[in-house]
C-alpha positions in Angstrom: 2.9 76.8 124.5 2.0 80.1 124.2 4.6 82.2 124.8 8.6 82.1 125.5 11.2 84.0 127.6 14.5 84.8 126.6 17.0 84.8 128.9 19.8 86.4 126.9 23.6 86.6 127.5 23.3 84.9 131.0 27.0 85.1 132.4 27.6 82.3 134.8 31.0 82.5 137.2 32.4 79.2 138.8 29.2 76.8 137.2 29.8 73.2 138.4 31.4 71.4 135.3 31.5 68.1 136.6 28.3 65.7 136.8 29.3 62.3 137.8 31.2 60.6 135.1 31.0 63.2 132.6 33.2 67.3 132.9 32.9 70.0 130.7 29.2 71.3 131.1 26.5 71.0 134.0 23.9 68.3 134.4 20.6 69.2 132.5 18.8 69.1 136.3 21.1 72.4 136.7 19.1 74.3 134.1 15.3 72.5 134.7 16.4 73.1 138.3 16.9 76.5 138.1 14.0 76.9 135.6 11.9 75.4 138.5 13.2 77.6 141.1 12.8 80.9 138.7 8.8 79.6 138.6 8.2 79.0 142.6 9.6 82.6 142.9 7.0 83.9 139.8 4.0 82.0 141.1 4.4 83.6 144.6 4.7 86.9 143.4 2.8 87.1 139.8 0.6 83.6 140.0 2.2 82.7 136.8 4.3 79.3 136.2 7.2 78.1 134.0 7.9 75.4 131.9 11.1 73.7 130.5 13.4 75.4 128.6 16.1 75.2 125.7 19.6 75.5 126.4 22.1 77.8 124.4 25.7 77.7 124.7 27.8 81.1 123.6 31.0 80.0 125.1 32.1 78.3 128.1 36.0 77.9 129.6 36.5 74.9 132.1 39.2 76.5 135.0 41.9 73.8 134.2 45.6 74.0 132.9 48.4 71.3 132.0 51.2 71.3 135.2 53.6 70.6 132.3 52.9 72.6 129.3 51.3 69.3 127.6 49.6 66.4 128.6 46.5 66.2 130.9 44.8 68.8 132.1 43.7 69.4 135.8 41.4 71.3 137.6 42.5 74.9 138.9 41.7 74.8 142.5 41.6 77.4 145.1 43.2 77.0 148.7 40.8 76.7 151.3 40.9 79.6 154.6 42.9 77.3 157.5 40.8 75.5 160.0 40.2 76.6 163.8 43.4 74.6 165.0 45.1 76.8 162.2 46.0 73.4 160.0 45.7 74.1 156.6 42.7 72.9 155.3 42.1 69.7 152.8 41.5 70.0 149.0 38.7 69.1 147.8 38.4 68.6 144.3 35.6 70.8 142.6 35.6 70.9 138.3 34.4 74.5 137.9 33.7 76.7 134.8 32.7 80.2 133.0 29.6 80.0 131.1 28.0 82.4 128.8 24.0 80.3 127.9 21.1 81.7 127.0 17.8 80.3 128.0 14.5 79.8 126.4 11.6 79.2 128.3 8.3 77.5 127.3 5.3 79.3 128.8 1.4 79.0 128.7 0.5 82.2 129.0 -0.2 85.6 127.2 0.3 89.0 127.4 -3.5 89.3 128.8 -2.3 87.2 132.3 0.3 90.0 133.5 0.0 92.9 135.1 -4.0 93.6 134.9 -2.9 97.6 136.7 -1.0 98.1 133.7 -2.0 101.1 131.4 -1.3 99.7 128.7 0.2 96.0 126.9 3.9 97.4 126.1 4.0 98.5 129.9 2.4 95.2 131.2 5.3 93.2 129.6 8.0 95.8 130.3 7.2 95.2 134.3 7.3 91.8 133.8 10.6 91.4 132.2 12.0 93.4 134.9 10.8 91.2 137.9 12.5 88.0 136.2 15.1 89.8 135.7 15.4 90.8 139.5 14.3 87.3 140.2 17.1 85.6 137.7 20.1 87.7 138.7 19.0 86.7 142.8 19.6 82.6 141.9 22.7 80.5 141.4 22.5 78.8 138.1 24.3 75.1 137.9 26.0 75.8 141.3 28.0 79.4 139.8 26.8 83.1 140.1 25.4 85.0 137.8 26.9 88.5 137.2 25.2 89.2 134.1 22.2 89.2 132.0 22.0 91.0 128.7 18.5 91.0 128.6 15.2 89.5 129.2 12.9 89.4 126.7 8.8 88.2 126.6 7.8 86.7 123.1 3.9 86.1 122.6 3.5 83.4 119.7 1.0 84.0 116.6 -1.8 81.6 117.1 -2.0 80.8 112.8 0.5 78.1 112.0 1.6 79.9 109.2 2.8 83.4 111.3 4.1 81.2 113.8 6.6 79.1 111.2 8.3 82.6 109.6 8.0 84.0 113.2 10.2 80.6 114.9 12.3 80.8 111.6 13.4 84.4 112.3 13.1 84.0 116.3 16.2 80.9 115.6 18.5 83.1 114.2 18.4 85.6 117.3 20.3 82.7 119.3 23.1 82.7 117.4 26.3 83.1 117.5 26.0 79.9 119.9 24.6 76.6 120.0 21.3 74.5 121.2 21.5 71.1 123.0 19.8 68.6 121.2 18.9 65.1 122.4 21.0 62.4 120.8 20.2 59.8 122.8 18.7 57.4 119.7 22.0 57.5 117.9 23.3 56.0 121.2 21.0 52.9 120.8 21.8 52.5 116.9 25.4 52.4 117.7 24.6 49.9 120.4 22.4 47.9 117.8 25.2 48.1 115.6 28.1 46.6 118.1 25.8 44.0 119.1 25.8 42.7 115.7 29.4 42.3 115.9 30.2 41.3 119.7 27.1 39.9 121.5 28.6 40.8 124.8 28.6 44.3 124.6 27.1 46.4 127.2 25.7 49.6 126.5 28.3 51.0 128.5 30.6 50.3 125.8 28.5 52.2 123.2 28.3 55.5 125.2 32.1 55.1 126.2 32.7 55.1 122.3 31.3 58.9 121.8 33.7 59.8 124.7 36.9 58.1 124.0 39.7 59.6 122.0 41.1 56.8 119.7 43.6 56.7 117.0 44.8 53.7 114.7 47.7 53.1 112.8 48.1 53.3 109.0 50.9 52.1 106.6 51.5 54.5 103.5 54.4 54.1 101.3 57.3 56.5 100.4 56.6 59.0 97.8 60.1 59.3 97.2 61.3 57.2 94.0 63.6 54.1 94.5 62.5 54.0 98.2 60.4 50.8 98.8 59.9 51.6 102.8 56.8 52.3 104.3 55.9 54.5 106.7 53.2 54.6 109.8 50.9 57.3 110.2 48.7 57.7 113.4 45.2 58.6 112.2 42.5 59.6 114.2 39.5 57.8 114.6 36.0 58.9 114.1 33.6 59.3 116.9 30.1 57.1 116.0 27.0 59.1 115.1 26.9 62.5 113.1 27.7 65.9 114.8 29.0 67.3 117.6 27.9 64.5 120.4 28.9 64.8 123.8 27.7 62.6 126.6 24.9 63.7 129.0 23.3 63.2 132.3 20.2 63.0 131.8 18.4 62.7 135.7 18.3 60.0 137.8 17.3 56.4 138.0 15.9 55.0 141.4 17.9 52.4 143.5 15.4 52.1 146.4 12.3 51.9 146.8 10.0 54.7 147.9 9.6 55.4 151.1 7.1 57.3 153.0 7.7 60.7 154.2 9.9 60.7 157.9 10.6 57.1 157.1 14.5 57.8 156.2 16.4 59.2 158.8 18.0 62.9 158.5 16.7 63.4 155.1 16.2 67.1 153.9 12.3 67.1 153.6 10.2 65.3 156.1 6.8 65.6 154.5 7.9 64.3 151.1 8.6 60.7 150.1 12.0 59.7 149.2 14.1 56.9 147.7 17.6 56.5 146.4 18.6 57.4 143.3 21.5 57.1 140.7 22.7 59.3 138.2 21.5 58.1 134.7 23.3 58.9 131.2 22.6 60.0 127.7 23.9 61.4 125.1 23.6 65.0 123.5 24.4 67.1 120.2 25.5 70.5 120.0 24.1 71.9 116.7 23.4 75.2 115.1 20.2 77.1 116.2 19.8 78.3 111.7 19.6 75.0 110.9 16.1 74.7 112.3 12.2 76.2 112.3 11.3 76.0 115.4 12.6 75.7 119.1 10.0 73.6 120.6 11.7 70.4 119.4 14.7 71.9 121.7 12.3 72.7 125.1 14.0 69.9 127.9 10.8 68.7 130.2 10.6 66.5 133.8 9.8 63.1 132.8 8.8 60.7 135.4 8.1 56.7 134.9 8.5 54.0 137.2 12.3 54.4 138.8 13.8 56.7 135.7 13.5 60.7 136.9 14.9 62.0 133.6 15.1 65.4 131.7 14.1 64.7 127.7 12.8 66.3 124.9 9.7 65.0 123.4 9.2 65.8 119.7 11.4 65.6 116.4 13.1 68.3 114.7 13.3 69.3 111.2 16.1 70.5 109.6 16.3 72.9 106.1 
């Protein structure tokens, strides 16, 4: 990795907030997808090519409300224009949210592979910064429209470990106020090594239900007034496994087929490509605070493909102050 882009302050309107079991933020493949699309459109017009990116968080708001005042909440959903017949048209449910993220995105190259007609370096990365902004404001991000972009910005990394450590240190802080997904997905096989010690028949299903389920026990306290031998119950709330802010992820897909060659499957979108099935696949993830750490490359989400799993993971450790 060379370099990064900053996507700052992107502002998202109607985002998809659903992704198959799980509500409240898009599927990774939303942002990798985009970041792919962002790099097709660069490497037509510049030759240059992306890699994964980080995800920042600044503030989201599902579109939901509680009918009631209290209770469950449900999606906010819009009526649909009346068919041809003039029949009022079917619901159809959609989760959808507001999303204020900011993305940072891996790159391997310089300053020195931009603009060569450029007079000078400042004006060579000033040219480029405006055609991914043109090129970010023209694509739908996680299925929602972009209507804003504070800025773009084009970071070249020191080669010397030592000016790139204090540079990543100070280049952390300029993501907040907000927060970077972080793969959790190992405390999600602890707590699963952990219940199988206790019940041999748990499923891992069970363990990643755990980090998603609200649950609350009962506890007996005494009176604290004198004389008065009664004791009272107290609902208590119980403790979600693992440490942090865990929410529960998908994380690509796993295949349910196998692979067949390309015009093999009927009425499939591509014709030249080979295709299979494929399921969603889950993981978990950890919002935590971009200060907390030196560096973002622990936080860059990458294409993984082995065998049947088609996933979106991280692949190094991070280290925390």
């Amino acid at each position: 990795m060379k370099s990064l882009i900053l996507l700052k302050g992107v502002q998202v309107e109607n985002a998809n907030a659903i992704a198959g079991h799980t509500y409240g933020f898009p599927a990774l493949t939303h942002f990798l997808g985009y970041t792919h699309a962002l790099s097709r459109a660069l490497q037509s017009r510049l030759g240059l090519t992306l890699g994964g990116c980080a995800i920042v968080c600044h503030d989201h708001q599902v579109q939901s409300y509680q009918p009631g005042g209290w209770g469950d909440h449900v999606f906010a959903l819009t009526r649909n224009p009346l068919t041809k017949e003039g029949n009022t048209a079917a619901f159809i449910e959609e989760g959808r949210m507001q999303l204020n993220v900011s993305l940072v995105i891996a790159c391997d190259f310089n300053e020195y592979d931009l603009d060569q007609t450029a007079e000078s370096k400042e004006e060579a990365i000033s040219l480029f910064c405006d055609s991914v902004r043109e090129l970010a404001l023209m694509r739908k991000l996680a299925g929602g429209t972009i209507t804003g972009l504070q800025s773009v910005q084009f970071h070249v990394l020191p080669e010397q470990f030592d000016e790139r450590s204090i540079w990543m240190k100070k280049f952390m802080r300029r993501l907040l106020p907000g927060f970077l997904l972080q793969d959790a997905t190992e405390q999600l096989r602890e707590h699963f090594s952990t219940l199988k010690t206790t019940d041999e028949n748990t499923e891992l299903l069970d363990a990643w239900l755990e980090f998603m389920s609200y649950k609350q026990i009962s506890v007996e306290k005494p009176s604290t007034k004198s004389g008065d031998n009664t004791t009272n119950v107290v609902w208590e709330r119980v403790p979600s496994p693992g440490a942090g802010w865990c929410v529960p992820l998908a994380l690509g897909y796993r295949a349910i087929s196998a692979l067949y060659k390309p015009g093999e499957v009927a009425r499939t979108r591509d014709q030249t490509t080979p295709f299979r099935f494929a399921e969603l696949a889950y993981g978990l993830g950890r919002w935590v605070s971009p200060h907390r750490f030196e560096s973002i490359e622990p936080f860059i989400w990458r294409y993984h493909y082995e065998n049947e799993w088609y996933l979106c993971q991280q692949f190094q450790n991070s280290t925390t102050n």
